[in-house]
C-alpha positions as CSV (number, residue, x, y, z in Angstrom):
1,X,72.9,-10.6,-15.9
2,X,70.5,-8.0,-16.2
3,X,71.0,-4.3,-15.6
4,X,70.6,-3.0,-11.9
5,X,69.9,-6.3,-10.7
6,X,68.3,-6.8,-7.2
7,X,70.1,-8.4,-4.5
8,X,66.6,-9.8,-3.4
9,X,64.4,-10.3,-6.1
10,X,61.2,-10.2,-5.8
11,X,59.7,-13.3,-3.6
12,X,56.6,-15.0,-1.9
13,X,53.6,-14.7,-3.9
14,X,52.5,-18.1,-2.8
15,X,49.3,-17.5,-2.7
16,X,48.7,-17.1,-6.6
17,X,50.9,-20.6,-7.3
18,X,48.2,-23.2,-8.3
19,X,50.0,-25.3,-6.6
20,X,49.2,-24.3,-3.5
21,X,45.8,-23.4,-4.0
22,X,45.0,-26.8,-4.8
23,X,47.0,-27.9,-1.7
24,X,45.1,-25.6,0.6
25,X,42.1,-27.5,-0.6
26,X,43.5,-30.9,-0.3
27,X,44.1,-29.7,3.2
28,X,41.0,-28.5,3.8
29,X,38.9,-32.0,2.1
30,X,41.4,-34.2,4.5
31,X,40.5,-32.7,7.3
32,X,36.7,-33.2,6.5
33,X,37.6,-36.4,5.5
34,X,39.4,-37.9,8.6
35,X,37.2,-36.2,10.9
36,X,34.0,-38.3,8.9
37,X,36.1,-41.6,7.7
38,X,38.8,-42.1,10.6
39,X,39.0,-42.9,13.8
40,X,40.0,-39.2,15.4
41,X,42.3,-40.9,18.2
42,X,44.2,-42.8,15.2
43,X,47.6,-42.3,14.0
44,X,46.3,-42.4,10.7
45,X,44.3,-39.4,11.1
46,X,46.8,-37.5,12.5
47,X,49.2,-38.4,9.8
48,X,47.1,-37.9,7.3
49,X,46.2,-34.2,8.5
50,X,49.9,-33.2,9.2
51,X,51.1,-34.6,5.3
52,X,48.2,-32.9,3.7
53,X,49.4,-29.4,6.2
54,X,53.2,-30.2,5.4
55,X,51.9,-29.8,1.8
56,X,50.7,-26.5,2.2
57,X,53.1,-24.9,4.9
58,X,56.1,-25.9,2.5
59,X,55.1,-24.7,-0.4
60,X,54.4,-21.3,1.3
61,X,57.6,-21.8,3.0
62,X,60.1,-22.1,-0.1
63,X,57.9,-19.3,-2.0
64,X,59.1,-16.9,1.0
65,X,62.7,-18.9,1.0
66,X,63.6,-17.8,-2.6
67,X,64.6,-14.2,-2.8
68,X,67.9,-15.5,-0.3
69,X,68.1,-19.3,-1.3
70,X,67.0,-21.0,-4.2
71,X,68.4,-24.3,-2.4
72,X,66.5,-23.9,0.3
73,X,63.3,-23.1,-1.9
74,X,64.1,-26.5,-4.1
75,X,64.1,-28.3,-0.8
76,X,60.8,-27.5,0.7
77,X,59.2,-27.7,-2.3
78,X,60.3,-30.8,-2.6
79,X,59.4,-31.7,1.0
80,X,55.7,-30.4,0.2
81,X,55.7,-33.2,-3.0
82,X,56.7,-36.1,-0.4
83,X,54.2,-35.0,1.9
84,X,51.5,-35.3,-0.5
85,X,52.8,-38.4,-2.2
86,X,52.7,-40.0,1.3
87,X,49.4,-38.5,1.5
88,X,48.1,-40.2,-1.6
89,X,49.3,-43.7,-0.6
90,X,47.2,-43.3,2.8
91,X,44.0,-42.2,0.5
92,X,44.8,-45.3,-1.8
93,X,45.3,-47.3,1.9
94,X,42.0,-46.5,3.0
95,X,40.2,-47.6,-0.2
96,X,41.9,-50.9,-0.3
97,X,41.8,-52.1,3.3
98,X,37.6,-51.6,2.9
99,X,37.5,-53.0,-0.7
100,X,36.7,-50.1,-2.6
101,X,38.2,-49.1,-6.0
102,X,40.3,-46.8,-6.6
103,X,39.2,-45.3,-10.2
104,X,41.4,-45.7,-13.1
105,X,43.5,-43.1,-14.8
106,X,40.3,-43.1,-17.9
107,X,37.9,-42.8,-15.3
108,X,35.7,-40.2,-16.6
109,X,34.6,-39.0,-12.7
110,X,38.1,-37.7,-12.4
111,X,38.0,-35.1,-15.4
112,X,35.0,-34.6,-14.9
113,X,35.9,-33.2,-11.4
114,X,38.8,-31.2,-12.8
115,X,36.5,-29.4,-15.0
116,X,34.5,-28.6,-12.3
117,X,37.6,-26.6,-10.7
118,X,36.2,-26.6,-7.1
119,X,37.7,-23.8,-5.4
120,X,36.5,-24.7,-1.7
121,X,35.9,-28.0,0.7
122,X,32.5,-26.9,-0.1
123,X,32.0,-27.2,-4.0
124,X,33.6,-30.5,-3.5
125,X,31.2,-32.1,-0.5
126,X,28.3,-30.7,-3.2
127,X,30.1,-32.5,-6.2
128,X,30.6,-35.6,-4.3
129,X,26.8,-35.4,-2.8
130,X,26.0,-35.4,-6.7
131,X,27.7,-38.4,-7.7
132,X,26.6,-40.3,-5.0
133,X,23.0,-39.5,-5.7
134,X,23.5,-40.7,-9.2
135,X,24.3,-44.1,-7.5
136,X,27.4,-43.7,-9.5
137,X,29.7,-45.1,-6.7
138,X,31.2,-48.5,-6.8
139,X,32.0,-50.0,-10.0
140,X,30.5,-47.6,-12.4
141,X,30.2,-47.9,-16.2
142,X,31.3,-45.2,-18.0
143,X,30.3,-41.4,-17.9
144,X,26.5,-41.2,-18.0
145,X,25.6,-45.4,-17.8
146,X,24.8,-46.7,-14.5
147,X,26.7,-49.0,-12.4
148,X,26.4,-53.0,-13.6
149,X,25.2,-53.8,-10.1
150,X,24.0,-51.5,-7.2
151,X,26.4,-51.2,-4.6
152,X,25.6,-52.4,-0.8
153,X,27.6,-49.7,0.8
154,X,27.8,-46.3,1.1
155,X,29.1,-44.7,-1.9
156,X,30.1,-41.7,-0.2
157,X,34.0,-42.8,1.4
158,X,34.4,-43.9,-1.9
159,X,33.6,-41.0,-4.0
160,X,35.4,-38.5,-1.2
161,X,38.4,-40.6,-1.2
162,X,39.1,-41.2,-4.9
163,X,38.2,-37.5,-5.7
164,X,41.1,-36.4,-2.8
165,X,43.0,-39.2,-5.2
166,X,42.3,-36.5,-8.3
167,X,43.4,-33.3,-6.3
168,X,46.3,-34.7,-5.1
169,X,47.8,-35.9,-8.4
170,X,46.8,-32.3,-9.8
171,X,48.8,-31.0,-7.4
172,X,52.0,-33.3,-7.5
173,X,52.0,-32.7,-11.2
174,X,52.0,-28.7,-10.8
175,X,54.7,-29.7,-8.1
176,X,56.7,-31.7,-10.4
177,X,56.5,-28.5,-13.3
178,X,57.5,-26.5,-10.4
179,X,60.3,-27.9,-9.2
180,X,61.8,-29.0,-12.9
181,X,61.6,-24.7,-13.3
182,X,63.6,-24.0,-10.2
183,X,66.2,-26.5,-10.8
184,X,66.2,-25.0,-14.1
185,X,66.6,-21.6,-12.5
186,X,69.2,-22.6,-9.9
187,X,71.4,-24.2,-12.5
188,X,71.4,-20.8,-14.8
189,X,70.8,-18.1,-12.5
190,X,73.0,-19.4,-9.5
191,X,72.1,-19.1,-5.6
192,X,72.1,-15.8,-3.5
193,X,76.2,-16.1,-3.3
194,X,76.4,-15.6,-7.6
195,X,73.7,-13.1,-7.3
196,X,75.5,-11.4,-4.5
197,X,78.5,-11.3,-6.9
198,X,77.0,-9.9,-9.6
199,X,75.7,-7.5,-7.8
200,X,78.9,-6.1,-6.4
201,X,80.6,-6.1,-9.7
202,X,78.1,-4.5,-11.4
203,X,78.6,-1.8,-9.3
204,X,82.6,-1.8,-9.2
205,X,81.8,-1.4,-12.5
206,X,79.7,1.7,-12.5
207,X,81.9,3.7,-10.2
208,X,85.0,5.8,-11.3
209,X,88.5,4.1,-11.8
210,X,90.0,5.5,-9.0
211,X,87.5,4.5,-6.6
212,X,87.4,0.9,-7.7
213,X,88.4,-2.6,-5.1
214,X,91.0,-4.2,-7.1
215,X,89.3,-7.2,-5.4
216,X,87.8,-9.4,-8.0
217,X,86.9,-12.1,-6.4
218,X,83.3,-12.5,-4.5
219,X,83.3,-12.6,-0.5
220,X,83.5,-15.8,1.6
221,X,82.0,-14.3,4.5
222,X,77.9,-14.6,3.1
């Protein structure tokens, strides 16, 4: 326990977690991407957009949830990383029901898109536009060589889904790191109840002997 420890630390600050910056974009690409790729009175669609937003919202959620409840904060992080694996499997879905790859872990498109850090829906429609004029789509050689055979279809669903593909397992790993560091954090720190206690011993502590509760046990009633 630290000295003059806060009964609410300090909490929120979602907005700077990578992890939900890159699920804000995931967001923002799926949108785009069912509104151009899927039928708009689908279930898919709508699934698709409410698991890429549960992604988001949760994350945002459990940021705000952790100055009073570290379980509750594991918990909707943890709901944001099923959301988006569910999310992944319909991106995969889509690729396999037309018959289009879905690029290999040593695919050199996918680092080459996580060096380009894309920031908006934007920098990625340009990125994708580039490696569709390269006639890269399909089944492409590697970095820099051109595809054995030119491709019939459009390259574009291909190149938009399997780059979502890349965001989304950027963001489950930084979503995997996160929630390892709370559990890690719940297990030594405790919940709002230990804090709560610590609290109210530390200042037992600090006042004179004759003005101390001989109770020494923490309260039920929180």
């Amino acid at each position: 326990m630290t000295a003059n420890e806060p009964l609410i630390p300090k909490h929120g600050g979602y907005r700077k977690l990578r992890s939900f910056q890159v699920a804000q974009l995931i967001y923002d690409v799926t949108v785009r991407f069912c509104d151009r790729y899927v039928e708009k009175r689908s279930r898919t669609h709508d699934q698709m957009v409410q698991a890429a937003r549960s992604g988001v919202q949760n994350i945002a959620e459990g940021s705000q949830a952790s100055g009073t409840s570290k379980k509750t904060e594991l918990k909707l992080t943890n709901v944001a990383r099923a959301s988006l694996e569910e999310l992944r499997l319909d991106y995969e879905d889509f690729l396999r029901q037309r018959g289009l790859p879905i690029w290999t872990r040593d695919d050199p498109r996918r680092q080459a898109l996580i060096d380009r850090r894309c920031a908006t829906v934007d920098e990625l429609a340009a990125w994708v536009q580039e490696e569709n004029d390269r006639g890269r789509g399909g089944q492409s050689g590697p970095h820099g060589q051109k595809p054995s055979a030119p491709s019939t279809k459009s390259t574009s669903p291909e190149i938009a889904a399997n780059a979502a593909l890349v965001l989304l397992a950027v963001a489950c790993s930084l979503l995997d790191r996160q929630l390892a560091a709370q559990a890690k954090a719940f297990e030594t720190e405790g919940g709002f109840t230990e804090r709560l206690y610590r609290v109210r011993s530390e200042k037992r502590s600090s006042r004179p002997p004759s003005t101390r509760s001989t109770k020494s046990t923490p309260s039920t009633d929180d």
